[in-house]
ROMARDO-456822 format. One record per residue (C-alpha): residue in three letters; z, y, x. Coordinates in Angstrom, 2 decimals. Example, Ala and Ser with C-alpha at 12.3 -4.5 7.8 and 13.67 -1.06 7.14 Angstrom:
# ROMARDO-456822
REC   res         Z         Y         X
REC   ALA      7.80     -4.50     12.30
REC   SER      7.14     -1.06     13.67
***
This chain:
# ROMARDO-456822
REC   res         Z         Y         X
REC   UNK      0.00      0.00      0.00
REC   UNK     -0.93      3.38      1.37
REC   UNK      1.55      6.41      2.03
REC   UNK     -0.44      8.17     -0.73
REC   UNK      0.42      5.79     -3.08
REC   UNK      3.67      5.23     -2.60
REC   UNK      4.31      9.22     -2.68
REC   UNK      2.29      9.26     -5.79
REC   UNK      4.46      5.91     -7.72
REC   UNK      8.11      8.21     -6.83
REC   UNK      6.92     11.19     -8.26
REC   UNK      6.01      9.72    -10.93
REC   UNK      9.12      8.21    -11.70
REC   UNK     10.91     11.29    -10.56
REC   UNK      9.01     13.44    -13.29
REC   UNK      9.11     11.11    -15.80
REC   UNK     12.96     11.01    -15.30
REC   UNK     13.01     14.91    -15.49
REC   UNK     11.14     15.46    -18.72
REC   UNK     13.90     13.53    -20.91
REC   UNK     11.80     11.73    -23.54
REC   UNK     13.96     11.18    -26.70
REC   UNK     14.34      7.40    -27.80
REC   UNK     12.96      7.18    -31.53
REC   UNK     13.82      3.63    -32.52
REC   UNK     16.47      1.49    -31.13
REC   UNK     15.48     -2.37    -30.71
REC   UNK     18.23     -4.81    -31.91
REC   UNK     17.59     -8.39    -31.06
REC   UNK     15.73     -9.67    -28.04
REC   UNK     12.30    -10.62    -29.20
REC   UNK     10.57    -14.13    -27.97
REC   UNK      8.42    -14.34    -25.16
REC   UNK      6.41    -16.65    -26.95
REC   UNK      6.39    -18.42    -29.90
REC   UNK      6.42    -22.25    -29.35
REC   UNK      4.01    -22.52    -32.41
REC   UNK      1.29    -20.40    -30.98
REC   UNK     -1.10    -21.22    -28.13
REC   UNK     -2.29    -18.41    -26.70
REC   UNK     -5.00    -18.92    -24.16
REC   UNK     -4.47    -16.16    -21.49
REC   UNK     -7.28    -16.95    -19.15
REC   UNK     -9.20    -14.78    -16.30
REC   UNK    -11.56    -13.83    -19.51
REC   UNK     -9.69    -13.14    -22.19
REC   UNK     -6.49    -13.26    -24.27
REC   UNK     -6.61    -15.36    -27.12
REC   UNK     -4.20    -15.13    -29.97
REC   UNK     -3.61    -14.99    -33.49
REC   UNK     -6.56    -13.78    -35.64
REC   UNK     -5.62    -10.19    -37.14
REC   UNK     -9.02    -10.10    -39.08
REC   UNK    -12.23     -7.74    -38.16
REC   UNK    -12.01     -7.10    -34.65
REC   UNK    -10.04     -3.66    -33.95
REC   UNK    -10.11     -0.97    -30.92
REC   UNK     -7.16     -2.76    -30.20
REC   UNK     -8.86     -6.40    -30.47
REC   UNK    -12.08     -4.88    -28.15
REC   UNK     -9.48     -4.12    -25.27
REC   UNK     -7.55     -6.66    -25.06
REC   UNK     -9.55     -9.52    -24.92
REC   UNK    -12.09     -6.99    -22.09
REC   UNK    -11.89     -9.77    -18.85
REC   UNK     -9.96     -8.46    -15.78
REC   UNK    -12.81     -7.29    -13.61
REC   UNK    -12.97     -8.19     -9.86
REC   UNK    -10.51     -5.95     -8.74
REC   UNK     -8.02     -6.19    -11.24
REC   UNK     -8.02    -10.00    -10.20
REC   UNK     -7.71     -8.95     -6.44
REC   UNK     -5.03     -6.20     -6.67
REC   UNK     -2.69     -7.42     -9.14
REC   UNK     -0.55    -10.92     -8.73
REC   UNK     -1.11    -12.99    -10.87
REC   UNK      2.32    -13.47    -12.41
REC   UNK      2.08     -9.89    -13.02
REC   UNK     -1.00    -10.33    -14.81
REC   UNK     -0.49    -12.58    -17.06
REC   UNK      3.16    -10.74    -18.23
REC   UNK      0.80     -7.98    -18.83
REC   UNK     -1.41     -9.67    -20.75
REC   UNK      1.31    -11.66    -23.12
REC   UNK      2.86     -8.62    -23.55
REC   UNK      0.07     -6.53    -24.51
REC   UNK     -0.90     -9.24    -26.92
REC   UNK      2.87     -9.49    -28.53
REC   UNK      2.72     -5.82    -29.70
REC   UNK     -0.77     -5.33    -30.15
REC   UNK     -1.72     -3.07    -26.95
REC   UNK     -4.67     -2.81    -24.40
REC   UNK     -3.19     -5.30    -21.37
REC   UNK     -5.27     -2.65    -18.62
REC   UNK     -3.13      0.42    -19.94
REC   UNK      0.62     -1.71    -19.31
REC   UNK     -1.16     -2.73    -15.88
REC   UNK     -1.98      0.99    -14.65
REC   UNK      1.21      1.89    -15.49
REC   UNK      2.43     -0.89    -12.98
REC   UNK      0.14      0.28    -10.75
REC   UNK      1.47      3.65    -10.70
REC   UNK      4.66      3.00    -10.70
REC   UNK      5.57      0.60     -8.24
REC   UNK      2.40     -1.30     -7.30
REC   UNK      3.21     -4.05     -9.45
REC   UNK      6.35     -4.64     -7.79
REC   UNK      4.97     -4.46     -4.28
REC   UNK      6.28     -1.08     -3.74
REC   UNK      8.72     -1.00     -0.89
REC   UNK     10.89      1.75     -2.82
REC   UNK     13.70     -0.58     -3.34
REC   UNK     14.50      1.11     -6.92
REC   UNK     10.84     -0.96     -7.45
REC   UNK     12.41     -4.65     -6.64
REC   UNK     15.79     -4.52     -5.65
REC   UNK     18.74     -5.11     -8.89
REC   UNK     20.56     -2.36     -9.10
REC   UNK     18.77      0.55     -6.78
REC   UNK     17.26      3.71     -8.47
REC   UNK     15.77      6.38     -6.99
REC   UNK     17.37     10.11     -6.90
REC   UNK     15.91     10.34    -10.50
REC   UNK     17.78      7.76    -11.65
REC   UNK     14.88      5.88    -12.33
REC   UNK     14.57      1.48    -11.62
REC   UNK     12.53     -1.38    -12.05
REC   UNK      8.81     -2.44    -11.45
REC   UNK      8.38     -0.08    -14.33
REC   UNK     10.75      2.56    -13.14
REC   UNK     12.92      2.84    -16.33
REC   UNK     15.76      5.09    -16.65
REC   UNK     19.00      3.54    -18.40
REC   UNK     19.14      5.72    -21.12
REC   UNK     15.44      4.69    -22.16
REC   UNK     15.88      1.26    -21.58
REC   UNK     19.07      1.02    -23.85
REC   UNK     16.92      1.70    -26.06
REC   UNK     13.48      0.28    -25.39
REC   UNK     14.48     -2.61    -23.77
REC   UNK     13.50     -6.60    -24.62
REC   UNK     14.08     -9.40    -23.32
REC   UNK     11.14    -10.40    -22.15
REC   UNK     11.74    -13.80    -20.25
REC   UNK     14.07    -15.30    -22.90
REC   UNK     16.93    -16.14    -20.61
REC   UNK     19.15    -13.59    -23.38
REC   UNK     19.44    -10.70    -20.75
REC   UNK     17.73     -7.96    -20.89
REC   UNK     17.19     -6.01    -17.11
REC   UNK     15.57     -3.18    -16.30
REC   UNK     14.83     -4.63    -12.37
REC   UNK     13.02     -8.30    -14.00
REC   UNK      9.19     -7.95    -14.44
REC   UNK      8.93     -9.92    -17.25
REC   UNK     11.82     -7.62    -19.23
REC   UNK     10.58     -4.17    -17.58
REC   UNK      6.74     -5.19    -19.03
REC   UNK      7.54     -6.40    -22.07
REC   UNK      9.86     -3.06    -22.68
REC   UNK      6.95     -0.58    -21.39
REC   UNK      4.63     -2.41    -23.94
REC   UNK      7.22     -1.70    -26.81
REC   UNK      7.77      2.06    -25.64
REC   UNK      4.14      2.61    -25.87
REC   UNK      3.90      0.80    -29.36
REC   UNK      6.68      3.27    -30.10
REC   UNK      5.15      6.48    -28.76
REC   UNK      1.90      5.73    -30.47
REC   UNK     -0.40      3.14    -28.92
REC   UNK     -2.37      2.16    -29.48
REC   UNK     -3.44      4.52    -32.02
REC   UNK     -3.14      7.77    -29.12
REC   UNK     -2.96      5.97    -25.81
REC   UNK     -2.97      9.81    -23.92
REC   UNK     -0.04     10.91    -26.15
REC   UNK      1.75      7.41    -25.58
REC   UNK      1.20      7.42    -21.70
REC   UNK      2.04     11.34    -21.68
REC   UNK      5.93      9.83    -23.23
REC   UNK      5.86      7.81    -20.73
REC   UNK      6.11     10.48    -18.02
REC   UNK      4.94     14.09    -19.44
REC   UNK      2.35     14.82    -16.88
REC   UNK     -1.29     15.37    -17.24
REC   UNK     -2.31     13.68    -13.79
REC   UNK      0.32     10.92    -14.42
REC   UNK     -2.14     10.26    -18.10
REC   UNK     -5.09     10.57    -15.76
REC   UNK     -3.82      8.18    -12.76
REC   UNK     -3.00      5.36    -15.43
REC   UNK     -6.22      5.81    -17.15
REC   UNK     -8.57      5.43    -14.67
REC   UNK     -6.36      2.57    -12.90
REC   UNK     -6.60      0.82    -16.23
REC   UNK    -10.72      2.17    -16.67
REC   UNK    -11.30     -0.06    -12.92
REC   UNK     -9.05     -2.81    -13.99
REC   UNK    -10.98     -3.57    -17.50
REC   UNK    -13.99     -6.27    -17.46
REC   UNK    -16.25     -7.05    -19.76
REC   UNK    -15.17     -7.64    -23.46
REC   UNK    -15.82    -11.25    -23.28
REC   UNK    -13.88    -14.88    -24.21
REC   UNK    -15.56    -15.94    -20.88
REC   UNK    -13.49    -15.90    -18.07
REC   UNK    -14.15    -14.02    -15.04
REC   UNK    -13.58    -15.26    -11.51
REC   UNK    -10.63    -15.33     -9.43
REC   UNK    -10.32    -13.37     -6.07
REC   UNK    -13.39    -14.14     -4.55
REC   UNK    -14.00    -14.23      0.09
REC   UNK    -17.28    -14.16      1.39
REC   UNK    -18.35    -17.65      0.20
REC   UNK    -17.84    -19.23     -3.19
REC   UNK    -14.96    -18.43     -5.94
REC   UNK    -12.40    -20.40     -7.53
REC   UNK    -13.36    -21.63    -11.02
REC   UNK    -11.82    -19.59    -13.42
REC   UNK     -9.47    -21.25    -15.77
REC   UNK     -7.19    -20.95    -18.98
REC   UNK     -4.05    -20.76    -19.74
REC   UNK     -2.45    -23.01    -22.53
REC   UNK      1.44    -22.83    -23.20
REC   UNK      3.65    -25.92    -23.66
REC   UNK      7.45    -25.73    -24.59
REC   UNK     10.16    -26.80    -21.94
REC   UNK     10.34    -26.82    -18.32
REC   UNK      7.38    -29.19    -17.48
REC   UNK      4.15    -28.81    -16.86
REC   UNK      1.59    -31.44    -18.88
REC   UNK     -2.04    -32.43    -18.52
REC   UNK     -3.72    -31.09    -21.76
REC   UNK     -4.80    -34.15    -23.55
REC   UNK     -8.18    -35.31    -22.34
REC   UNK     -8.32    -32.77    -19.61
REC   UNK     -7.23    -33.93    -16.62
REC   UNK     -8.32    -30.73    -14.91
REC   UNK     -6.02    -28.55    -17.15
REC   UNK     -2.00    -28.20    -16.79
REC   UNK     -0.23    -26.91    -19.51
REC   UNK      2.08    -23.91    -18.49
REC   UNK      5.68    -24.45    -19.69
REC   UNK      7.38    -21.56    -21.12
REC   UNK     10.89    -21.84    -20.46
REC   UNK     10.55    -21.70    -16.03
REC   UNK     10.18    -18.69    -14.35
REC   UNK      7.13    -16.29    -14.21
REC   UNK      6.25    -17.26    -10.62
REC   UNK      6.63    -20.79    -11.23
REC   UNK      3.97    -20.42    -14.16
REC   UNK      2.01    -18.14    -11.77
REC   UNK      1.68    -21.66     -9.45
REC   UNK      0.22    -23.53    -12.05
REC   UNK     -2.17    -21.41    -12.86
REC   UNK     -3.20    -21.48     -9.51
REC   UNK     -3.80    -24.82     -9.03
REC   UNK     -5.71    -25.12    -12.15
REC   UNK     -8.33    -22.43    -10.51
REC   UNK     -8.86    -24.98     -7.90
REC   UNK     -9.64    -27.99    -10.17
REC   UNK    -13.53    -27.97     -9.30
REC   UNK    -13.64    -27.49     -5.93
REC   UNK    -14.35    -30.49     -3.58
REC   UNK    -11.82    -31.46     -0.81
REC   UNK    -12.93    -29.60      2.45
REC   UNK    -12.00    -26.88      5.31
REC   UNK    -13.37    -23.77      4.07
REC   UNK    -10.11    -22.29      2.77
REC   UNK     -8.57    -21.65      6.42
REC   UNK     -7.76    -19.00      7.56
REC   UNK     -7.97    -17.79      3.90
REC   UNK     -8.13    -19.45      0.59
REC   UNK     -9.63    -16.66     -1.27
REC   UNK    -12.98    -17.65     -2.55
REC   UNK    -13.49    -20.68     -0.79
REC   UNK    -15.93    -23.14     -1.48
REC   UNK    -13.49    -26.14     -0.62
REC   UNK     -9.88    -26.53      0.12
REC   UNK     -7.83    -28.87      1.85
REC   UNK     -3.99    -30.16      1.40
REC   UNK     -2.89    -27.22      3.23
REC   UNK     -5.12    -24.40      2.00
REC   UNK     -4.45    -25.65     -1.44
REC   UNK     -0.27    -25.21     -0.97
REC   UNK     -1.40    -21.67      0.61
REC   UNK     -3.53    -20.41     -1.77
REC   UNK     -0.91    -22.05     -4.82
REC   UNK      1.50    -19.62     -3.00
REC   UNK     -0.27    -16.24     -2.58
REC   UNK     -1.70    -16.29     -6.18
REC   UNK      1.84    -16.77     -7.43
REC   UNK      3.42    -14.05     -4.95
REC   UNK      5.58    -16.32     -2.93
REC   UNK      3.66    -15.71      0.46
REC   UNK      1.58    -12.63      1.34
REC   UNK     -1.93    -13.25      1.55
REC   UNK     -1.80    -11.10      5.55
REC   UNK      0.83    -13.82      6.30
REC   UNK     -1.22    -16.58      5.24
REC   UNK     -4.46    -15.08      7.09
REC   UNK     -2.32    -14.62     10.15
REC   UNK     -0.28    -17.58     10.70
REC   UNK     -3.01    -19.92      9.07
REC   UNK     -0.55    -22.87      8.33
REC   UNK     -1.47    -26.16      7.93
REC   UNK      0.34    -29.07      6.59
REC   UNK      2.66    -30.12      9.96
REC   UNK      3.82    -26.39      9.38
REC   UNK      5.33    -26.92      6.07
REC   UNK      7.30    -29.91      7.61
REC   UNK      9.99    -27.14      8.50
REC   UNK      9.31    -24.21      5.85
REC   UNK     11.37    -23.00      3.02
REC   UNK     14.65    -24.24      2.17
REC   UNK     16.23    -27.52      2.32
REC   UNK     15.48    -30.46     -0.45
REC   UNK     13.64    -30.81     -3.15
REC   UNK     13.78    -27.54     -5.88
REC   UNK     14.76    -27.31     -9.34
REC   UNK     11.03    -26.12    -10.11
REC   UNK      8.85    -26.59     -7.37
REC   UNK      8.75    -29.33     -4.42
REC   UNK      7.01    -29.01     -0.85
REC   UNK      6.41    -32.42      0.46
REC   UNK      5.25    -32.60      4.19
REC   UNK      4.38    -34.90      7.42
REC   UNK      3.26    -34.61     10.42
REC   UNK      2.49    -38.63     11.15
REC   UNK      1.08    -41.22     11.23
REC   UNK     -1.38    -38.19     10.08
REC   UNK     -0.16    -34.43      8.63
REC   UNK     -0.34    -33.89      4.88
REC   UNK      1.22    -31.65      2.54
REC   UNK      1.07    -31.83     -1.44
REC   UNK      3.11    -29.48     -3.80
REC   UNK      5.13    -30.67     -7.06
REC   UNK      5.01    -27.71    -10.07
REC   UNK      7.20    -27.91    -12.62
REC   UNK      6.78    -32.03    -12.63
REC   UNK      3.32    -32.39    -11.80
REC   UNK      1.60    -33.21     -7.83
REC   UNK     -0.90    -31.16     -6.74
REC   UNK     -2.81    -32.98     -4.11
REC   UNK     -5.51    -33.62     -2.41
REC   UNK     -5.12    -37.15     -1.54
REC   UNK     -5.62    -39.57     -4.30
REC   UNK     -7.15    -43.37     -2.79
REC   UNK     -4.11    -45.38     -3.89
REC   UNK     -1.88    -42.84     -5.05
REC   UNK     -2.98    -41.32     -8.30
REC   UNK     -2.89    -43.15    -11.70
REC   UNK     -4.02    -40.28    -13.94
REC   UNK     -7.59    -38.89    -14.87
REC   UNK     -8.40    -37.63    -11.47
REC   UNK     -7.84    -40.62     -9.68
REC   UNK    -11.04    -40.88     -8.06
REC   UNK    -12.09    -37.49     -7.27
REC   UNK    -11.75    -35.80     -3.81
REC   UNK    -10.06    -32.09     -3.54
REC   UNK     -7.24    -30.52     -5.08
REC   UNK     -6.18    -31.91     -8.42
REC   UNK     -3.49    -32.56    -10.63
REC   UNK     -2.06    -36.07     -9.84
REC   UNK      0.08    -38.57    -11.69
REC   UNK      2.07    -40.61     -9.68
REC   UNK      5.70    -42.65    -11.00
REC   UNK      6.50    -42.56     -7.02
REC   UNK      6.38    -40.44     -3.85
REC   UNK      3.60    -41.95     -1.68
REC   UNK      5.52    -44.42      0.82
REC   UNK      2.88    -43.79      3.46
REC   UNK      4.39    -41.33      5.46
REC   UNK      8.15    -39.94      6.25
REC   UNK      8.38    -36.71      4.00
REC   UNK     10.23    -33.97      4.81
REC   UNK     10.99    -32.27      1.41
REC   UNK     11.57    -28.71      1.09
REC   UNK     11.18    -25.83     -1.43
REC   UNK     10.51    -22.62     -2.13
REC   UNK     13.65    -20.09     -2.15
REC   UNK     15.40    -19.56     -4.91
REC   UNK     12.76    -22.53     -6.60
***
């Protein structure tokens, strides 16, 4: 992130914080993340909900596909809280994500009133969304389900800008809603044309994923399941169904690896897994962890790692969410375990399930850890 832009997210918090919008309605109960009787298909292309009739200004915006740079700039865990929350109260998902942009670079902001619980800046202003308390009292929803509502969690700080703006008049006025959000002119402008760049096409055909010089990811959607494991959809081997109850970063990872369901079992993803036209067991574990904001895609390029690395990365034994399982003899291999199911590129012998006999990374099925090889199992922090 450049100087500029971090000046540019402070001030706007700072202003916002000085122009003392007035709550108008006070929200009682925590509203649902989800509910578990509605799929919702929040893919690269579109968001797919519940039919409201004739298509609306509203409908037109929301389901526009991120465009290429919305896909490259914004993690995808942040993406697809903007999306679900756009769709819960009836918003365009591009204007929440400018406002994220703005504000604290969609919680990469090094501000630490942007990421870390508690810290404000000398407006009095914290969170990815750079809330003030008063405001959030009253704006605020619980937006992960786990019955707190915080002003510093991205899922809660998303899902509360979305109901501020429903509140302040979007989607009817988007300028007068934005200008609530911080009374500035430029601050309406900035969010605006962040959201003008981040928009696609209005399409239900999904767009590509961060794309390197020579091939892209296959674009994929997102279908919800209840509880904390992931499931293969029925008859679609290639398609894991995100659970609901696990944390945003944890669905982030599956999402991942279904964007790498098509591509064939090769090299091309070192030093970076953007884009590339084949992956292998340890580009697949890297590029699972950029897309879901675990590891920095300049740390990945740098270091490179490759399966013998993750013998000694992360923390300790296996995680309540997500497992790392690595060896360096008798030859190195690493696979990942999200939310119950292996992602892997190694399947001769070791997969049961649909994908059995196809090469490159795929969703596995396996009652046992392959006995090949000595693992050393690790995870994720805090996973």
């Amino acid at each position: 992130m450049s100087a500029s832009s971090l000046g540019r997210s402070s001030l706007a918090a700072e202003r916002r914080a000085a122009s003392h919008h007035a709550p108008r309605i006070a929200i009682g109960a925590a509203l649902a993340l989800v509910a578990s009787s509605v799929v919702f298909l929040v893919t690269a292309g579109a968001v797919l909900g519940i039919s409201l009739g004739s298509p609306s200004a509203y409908e037109v915006t929301a389901q526009a596909s991120p465009s290429s740079l919305a896909l490259a700039d914004i993690p995808s865990a942040y993406l697809a809280l903007y999306r679900a929350a756009a769709t819960r109260f009836h918003l365009d998902w591009a204007i929440l994500a400018g406002i994220g942009k703005v504000e604290c670079d969609h919680g990469r902001n090094p501000d630490p009133s942007c990421t870390r619980q508690g810290a404000v800046n000398s407006a009095g202003a914290g969170g990815p969304m750079q809330f003030l308390a008063s405001t959030f009292a009253s704006y605020g929803v619980d937006g992960d389900g786990d019955g707190r509502i915080d002003r510093w969690q991205p899922a809660d700080a998303i899902y509360s800008a979305a109901n501020y703006l429903r509140a302040s008049g979007a989607p009817g006025d988007y300028r007068r809603a934005i200008f609530a959000y911080n009374h500035a002119s430029w601050y309406v402008d900035e969010v605006e044309h962040w959201a003008s760049v981040y928009r696609g096409a209005a399409s239900s055909t999904a767009s590509a994923p961060p794309t390197g010089e020579g091939g892209a990811q296959s674009a994929a959607p997102v279908r919800w399941t209840p509880g904390e494991r992931a499931l293969l959809a029925p008859g679609e081997g290639h398609l894991a169904l995100v659970p609901e109850a696990v944390p945003s970063v944890v669905q982030a990872m599956v999402i991942a690896g279904n964007e790498l369901q098509d591509l064939p079992y090769g090299t091309a993803g070192h030093p970076d897994p953007r884009g590339a036209t084949s992956e292998d067991c340890s580009s697949t574990v890297n590029y699972v962890l950029y897309r879901s904001g675990v590891r920095p895609i300049e740390e990945i390029v740098r270091d490179n790692p490759l399966a013998q690395d993750y013998v000694h990365w992360g923390d300790p034994g296996p995680g309540r969410w997500v497992t790392i399982y690595a060896t360096d003899s008798p030859t190195p291999h690493v696979f990942i375990v999200i939310a119950g199911l292996r992602l892997d590129t190694s399947h001769n012998g070791t997969d049961v399930g649909p994908n059995r006999t196809e090469d490159g990374p795929r969703w596995r099925i396996l009652d046992q850890i392959p006995t090949w090889a000595h693992w050393s199992v690790r995870h994720p922090p805090g996973l």
